[in-house]
Structure formats: C-alpha cells, structure tokens
N, C-alpha and C positions, 0 to 999 in steps of 0.2 A: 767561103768554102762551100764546096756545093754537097748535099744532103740529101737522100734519095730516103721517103718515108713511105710507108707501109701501114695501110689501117687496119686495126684490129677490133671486130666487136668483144667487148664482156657483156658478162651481165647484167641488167639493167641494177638500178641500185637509184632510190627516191630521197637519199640523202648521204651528200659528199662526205659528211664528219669522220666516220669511220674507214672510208677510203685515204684520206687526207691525213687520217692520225698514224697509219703506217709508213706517210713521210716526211712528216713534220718536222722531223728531228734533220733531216739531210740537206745541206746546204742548199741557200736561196728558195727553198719552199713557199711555196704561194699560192693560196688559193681564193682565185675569184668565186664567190658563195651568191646563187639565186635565192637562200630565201627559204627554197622548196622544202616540205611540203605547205607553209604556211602562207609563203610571200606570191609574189606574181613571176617571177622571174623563169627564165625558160632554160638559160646554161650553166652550168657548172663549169669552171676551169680548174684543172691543179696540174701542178709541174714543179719541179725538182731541178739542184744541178743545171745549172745555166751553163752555157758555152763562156762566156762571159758576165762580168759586173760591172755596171757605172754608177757612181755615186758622184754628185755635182755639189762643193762645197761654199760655206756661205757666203765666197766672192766670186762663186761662177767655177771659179777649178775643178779638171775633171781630175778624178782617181779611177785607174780602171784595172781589171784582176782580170786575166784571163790565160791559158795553158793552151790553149787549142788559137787564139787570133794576134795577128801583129798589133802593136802598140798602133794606135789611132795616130796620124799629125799631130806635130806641134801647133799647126796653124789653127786646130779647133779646142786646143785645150781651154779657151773661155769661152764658148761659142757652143751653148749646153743642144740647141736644137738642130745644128749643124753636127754637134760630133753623135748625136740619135741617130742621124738620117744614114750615116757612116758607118755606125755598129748595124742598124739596120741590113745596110746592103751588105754586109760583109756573108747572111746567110743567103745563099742559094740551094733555094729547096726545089726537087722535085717529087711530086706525088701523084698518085690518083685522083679526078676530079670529084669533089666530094659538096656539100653545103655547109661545111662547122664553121664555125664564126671565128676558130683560131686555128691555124696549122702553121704559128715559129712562127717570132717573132720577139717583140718587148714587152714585157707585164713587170709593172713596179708603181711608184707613185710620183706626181709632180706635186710639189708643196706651193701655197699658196708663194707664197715667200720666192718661189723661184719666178713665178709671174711677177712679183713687183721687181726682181734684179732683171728681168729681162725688159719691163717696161722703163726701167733707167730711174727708178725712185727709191731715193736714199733713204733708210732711218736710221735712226739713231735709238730706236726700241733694243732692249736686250732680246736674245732669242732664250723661248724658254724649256727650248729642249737641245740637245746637240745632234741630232737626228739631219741630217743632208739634204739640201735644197731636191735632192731629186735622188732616187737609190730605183737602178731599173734591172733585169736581168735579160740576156739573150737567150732565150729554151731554144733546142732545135726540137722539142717532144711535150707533148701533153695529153693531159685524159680528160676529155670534153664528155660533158653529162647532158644530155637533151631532154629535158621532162615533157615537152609537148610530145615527143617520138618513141618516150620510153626506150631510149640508147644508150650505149657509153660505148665508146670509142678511143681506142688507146689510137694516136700519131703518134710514131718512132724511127728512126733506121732499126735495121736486123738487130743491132749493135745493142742501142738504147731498148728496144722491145725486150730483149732476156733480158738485164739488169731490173729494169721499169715490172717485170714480171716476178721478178726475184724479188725486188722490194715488197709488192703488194701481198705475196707471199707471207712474210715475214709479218712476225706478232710487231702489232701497237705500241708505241712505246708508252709505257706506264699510265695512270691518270697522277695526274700529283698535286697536289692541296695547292691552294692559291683566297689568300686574303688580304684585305685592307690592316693596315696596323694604326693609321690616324685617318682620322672622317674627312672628307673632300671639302678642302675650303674653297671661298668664291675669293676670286681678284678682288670685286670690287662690291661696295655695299648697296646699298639699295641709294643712301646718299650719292653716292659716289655714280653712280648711274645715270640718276637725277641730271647730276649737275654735266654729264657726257652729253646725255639729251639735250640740255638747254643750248650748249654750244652750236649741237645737230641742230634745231631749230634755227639758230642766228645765222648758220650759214643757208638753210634752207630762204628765209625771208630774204638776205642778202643777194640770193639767186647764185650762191656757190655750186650749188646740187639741189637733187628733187627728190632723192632718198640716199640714204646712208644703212646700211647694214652694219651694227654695232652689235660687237660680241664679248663675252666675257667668258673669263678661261678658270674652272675649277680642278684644284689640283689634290692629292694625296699618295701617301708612300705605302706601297704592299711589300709584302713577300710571298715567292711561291711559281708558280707557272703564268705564264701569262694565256697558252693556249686554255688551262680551265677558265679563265675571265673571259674569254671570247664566248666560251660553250653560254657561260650565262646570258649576255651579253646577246647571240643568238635566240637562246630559249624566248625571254622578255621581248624582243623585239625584231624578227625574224624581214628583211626586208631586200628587193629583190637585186641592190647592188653592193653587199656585203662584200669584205675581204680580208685576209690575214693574211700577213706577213713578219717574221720574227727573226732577229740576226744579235749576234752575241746580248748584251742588256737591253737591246729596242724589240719596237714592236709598234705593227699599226693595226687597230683593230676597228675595221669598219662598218658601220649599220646604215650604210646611208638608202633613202628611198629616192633621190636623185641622180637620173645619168645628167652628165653633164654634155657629149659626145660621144653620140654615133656616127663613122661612115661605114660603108659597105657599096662597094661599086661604082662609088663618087657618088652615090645619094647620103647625105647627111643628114642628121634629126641632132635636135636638142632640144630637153623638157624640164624648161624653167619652173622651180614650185617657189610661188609667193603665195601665202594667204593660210595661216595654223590655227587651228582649234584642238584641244583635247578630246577625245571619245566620252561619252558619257556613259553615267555608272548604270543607265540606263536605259532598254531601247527607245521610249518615249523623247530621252533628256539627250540622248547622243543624237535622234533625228532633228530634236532643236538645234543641237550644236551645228550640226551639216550644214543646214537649212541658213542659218545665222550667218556662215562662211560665205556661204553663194550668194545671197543678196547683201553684203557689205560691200558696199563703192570702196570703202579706204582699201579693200585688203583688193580688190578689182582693178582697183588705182595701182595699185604696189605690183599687182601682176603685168599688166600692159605697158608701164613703163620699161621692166626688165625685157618683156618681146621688143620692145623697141629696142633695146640697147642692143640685143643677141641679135636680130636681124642686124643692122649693122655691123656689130662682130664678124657673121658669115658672110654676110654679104662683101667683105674685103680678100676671100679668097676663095668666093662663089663664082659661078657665072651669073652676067648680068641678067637681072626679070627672073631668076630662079626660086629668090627667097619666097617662102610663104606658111600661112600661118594654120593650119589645117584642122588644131582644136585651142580653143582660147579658155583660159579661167576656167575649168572641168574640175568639180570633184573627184579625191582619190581617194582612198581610205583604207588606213594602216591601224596594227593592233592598240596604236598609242595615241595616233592624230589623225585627223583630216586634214588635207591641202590642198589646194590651188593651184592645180597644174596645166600647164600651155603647151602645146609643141610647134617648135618652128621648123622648117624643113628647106632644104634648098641644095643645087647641084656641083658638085665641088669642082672650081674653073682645070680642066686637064694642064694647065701650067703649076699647080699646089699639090701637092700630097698632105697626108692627113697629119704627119707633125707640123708641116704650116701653118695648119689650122686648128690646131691645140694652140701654137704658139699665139698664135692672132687674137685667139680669143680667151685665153686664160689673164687673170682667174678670171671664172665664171661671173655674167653679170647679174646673177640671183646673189650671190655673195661679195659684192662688193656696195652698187646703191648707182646712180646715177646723174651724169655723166660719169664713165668709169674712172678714168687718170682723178679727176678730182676727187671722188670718191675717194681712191684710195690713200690720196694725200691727208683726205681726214682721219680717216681710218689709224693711218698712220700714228696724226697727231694725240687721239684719242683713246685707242686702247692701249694698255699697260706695256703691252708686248708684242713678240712679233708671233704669227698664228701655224707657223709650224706646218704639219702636212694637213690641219684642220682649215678646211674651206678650196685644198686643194685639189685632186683628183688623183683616183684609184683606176686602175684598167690596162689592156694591154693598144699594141699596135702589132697587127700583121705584118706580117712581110710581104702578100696581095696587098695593101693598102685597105684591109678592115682595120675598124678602128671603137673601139667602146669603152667608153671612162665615164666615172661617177663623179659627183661632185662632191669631197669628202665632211658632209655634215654628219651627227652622229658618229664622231668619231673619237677614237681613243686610242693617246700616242703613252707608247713607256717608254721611259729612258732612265738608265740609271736608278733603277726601287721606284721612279716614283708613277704614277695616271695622273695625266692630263686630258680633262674634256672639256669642250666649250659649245658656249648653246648663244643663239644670236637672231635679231629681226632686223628686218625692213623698219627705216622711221621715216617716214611721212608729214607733210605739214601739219596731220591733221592726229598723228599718234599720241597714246597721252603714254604718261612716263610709267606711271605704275601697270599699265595694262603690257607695256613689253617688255619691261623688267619680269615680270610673271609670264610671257610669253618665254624667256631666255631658260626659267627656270623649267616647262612645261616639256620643252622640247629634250631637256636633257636628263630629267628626274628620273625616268624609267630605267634608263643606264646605271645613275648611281644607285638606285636601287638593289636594282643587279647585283652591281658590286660590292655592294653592302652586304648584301644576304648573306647565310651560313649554307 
C-alpha cells in the first residue's frame, strides 16, 4: 500500500522517556532508546500502532494481525525471513529526501532461538519463557530523536500526523509501582558451572571449538508495571542500544551496549565486544582495570577469534575483497564495565538485502563462541534452557534497506509475573572457572540490583 509521509520538526527534547510514556499504553509501542543523556548513542526511535503484526512461533509458524494488509502466502507461513522480506514490501512509502535512519519499516525483535530454528538445530531444551521466536511490527510513522543535531522529527501521513499529535497531546499514563516479590535465583550454582566448564574445555582440547559462550539464566516473580523496571533499569545502566517493548503479560527490556548490525546504503558495520572488566570504585583502581583489559592476550584472543567468525558471517552476502576490519580490540567504557570492542565493516553484495544478512549471520558470533554451528550445538547441550530473546537482537529494518540491531545482552524478558536475565562469557582454553562464573555475575548484578531496589 503506498503511503505518502510528511515531516514535521518538534521540539527538541534530550530524553525520549516522557515522550514515549504518552504512548506506551497504545498498541505495539516501541521504543528504540540511545542511552542519552548518559550513553553514546545518537537516535531515538518510538512509534505506535503498527500497520500490521508478526509473531513467528516456536516451530517457525507465522501468526499475523493485521486490518489495513492482505493475509501473506501460505507458501511463507514457515519461512520466518521470506515472509519479513514480504511484509516488508507490502509498504510503499513516499517522502521528502531527508537523512533519519528510519522512515517505515520493521522494529521488533529476532530471538536467539529463532537463529537456531533457522540454522536447522534441534533441542530438546525447554523454553523458558512463551514469548515468540520473533514478534516484529510494520509502522508506516515515527518520531526520530537526533541528539547529535538537536531534532525530533515526527514521519507520518496527514492521517497519522493528527492522531500521533493528538496522542502526544494527551497526559502520561500514570506511574505505577512495580516490585520483585521473590529474590532472583541463579539456574545454575557455581558447581554446576564448574562442571559446564569442564565439559567446555574437553571439547575445546578435543578441537570441537575454540570458544563457547556459556550463559546462565536468573529468574524471579514481580508484580506491578513493568514500564517502571525499565525506568530503573535505564537510570543504573543507561547504554546506547536500549529498547522497550511490552504486549499483554510480556515485555523485552533491553540495556544492551552492543549493535549487533548496521547497514545503511549497502555499507554494513558490526561491533563484536569480547573482553569485560568492572569499573572500579576508584579512579586509580578503575584505570587498573582498563589497563588490565587491553593487555590481556586471553580476553585479545576471545576478541579476534569472533572478528574472524563475523567476517566470514558478512562476507557470505558481502561483496568479494570488501570485508575489513577498521578498529580491533579498542576500549569502550560504560557506567558498569569496560570492553573490548572491534568493528568489522564491509559492502553488502547488491543481489542481498539486509534481512539476508541478519539471517546469515545470526545469532551473533560474540554470543555464540567458535566455529558457530558447533558452538551452538554445545550450547545447546549445556545450558539448562533455551535463551529466549536473550542473545538475540533488538532494532528495526527500513523499508530503504537501513538496517540497525543490537545484540540483546543485558536484557530482561517478562512473561507471565515472572524476570528472566542472563549474564554469559566467552570460554577459552586458557579461562579459569571461577574467574567467568564471577564474570556472569558482574555483567548482570547492576540490573538485579535495579530491580531489587525500592
């Protein structure tokens, strides 16, 4: 259906929260969160009221709601990145030539779980949430926030601009109490880790793999809103590819500091982080820390193996001689940790579009360990359960062929009363057990904290 949009500046505005809390409540609400004023991040996304809904369930079947587009083929009802490319096309927008990084398109999330159904690897893990292999929305409208340009820009039809006006108009809906009622327990003990390790190792010497990313999943039951757990959730740990999305008893609340993919133009980037330290409680002891990070071979190791893997990823729906690697092993530095961050970059072959190459390369090879397939057959064998939309990717896809998604670490899924977060490392020939067991916990503590709090 083709769609003729209209931009409109507002007023600038240096944090989405209170734009976003006047429409939170209105179906398929979303909003992509940079972070700002704390994080690094440069846009804000939020949009409302999808044209349509796809939810991809846990054997591939699509479910799809929509009032305004015809029912998709039967021929792609298992066929999750064929029936995208499809919803996709169905918007035809025209607009003013403009630079936002979204004008309509797909914003939702791909769960790790749906890269393993589409790489063809069975488990027999339970899932530990009922939340859908993939839940995405088609906006033909959004309000893009630009902190580097000091903007906000509503995209709409006439149609959608008064309603999207009339909303923002309108009072917040309430604040409303949101707590924990039992303390977040861990899957698995610190034995119990141990002995996952040991395994990781045996396959490591055996020459199964050269890293395994082994995670462990802490769960507890609240009551209340889930939108005030995010607010916290934000305050503690503010980072620049956040996102919230919330639909009858679920909810994905993301902090991640990882894009997993970018394209824009058929230039692609992806910035693999291997390599965590905590911040120190002081400026002397946090410059140790840093310092500690960047001359560690193992955590150096851990990083260039994953550029290895991800070049390859791109490189199967790149153009030939394009991959390359343009910052290696760099410090980054966040309110809670320091990392080890890479970027690979490369030209996307004009016979792919950018769901080809989500699909190519998910999940992410920072989250899975290396060789991938194998990886994630240990994966598989070893962790309790199946990891839900944790480890898998938050962002939208244009309807131009822009494309930005995170890789969902730092994240926290509801379902039914209960939080689910899980915290995970790279393991190495050369890791010792106690040091990533306490890495698992480091990375995730500041969240439960959060939640904890009164």
């Amino acid at each position: 259906m083709n769609v003729a949009l209209t931009l409109t500046s507002l007023p600038y505005v240096m944090d989405p929260i209170a734009v976003f809390a006047r429409l939170r409540k209105r179906p398929g609400a979303v909003l992509l969160d940079s972070g700002r004023p704390d994080a690094n991040g440069r846009y804000d996304i939020i949009s409302s009221d999808p044209l349509a809904t796809l939810s991809i369930g846990p054997t591939g079947e699509a479910a799809f709601n929509s009032r305004a587009l015809p029912k998709p083929p039967d021929t792609l009802h298992k066929a999750p990145f064929a029936l995208q490319e499809w919803l996709l096309a169905q918007l035809d927008i025209t607009m003013p030539e403009n630079d936002l990084p979204f004008s309509g398109g797909l914003i939702g999330y791909w769960s790790y779980d749906l890269g393993r159904y589409t790489q063809q690897l069975d488990s027999q893990r339970p899932a530990p949430t009922s939340l859908p292999l993939a839940r995405l929305g088609l906006y033909d409208w959004a309000l893009v926030i630009d902190h580097l340009k000091q903007e906000v820009t509503l995209l709409a039809s006439q149609a959608r601009r008064a309603q999207v006006l009339q909303w923002l108009d309108a009072a917040a809906a309430p604040d409303e109490p949101f707590a924990l009622t039992t303390a977040f327990r861990a899957q698995m003990t610190r034995e119990g880790y141990s002995q996952r390790f040991a395994q990781v190792q045996r396959y490591i010497r055996s020459g199964d793999c050269y890293q395994i990313n082994l995670a462990q999943r802490f769960s507890a039951h609240y009551e209340g809103d889930v939108w005030a757990a995010y607010l916290r959730l934000r305050r503690a740990t503010p980072t620049p590819f956040s996102g919230f999305m919330a639909w009858q008893d679920k909810a994905v609340l993301s902090l991640s500091p990882e894009r997993f993919i970018q394209a824009h133009q058929g230039k692609v980037e992806t910035r693999p982080i291997k390599g965590t330290r905590p911040r120190g409680a002081s400026r002397e002891h946090d410059e140790q820390l840093a310092q500690q990070l960047l001359s560690s071979t193992k955590d150096r190791a851990e990083n260039v193996m994953i550029v290895d893997l991800l070049r390859n990823d791109l490189g199967r729906v790149c153009q030939f001689g394009s991959i390359h690697v343009p910052q290696l092993c760099e410090l980054e530095s966040y309110p809670n940790v320091h990392h080890l961050v890479s970027v690979v970059r490369g030209q996307l072959d004009k016979a792919n579009t950018p769901l080809a190459l989500l699909e190519a390369a998910s999940p992410g090879g920072s989250i899975t360990g290396a060789p991938k397939i194998r990886a994630m057959q240990i994966i598989d064998e070893l962790e309790p359960c199946q990891r839900s939309v944790y480890c898998g990717s938050l962002g939208y896809i244009d309807h131009t062929g822009s494309m930005d998604t995170s890789i969902a670490i730092r994240t926290v899924v509801a379902d039914a009363g209960q939080l689910h977060v899980w915290g995970g490392g790279g393991l190495v020939a050369d890791s010792q057990p106690d040091a990533e067991y306490d890495e698992t916990l480091d990375k995730i503590r500041h969240l439960i904290n959060a939640l904890t709090s009164r």
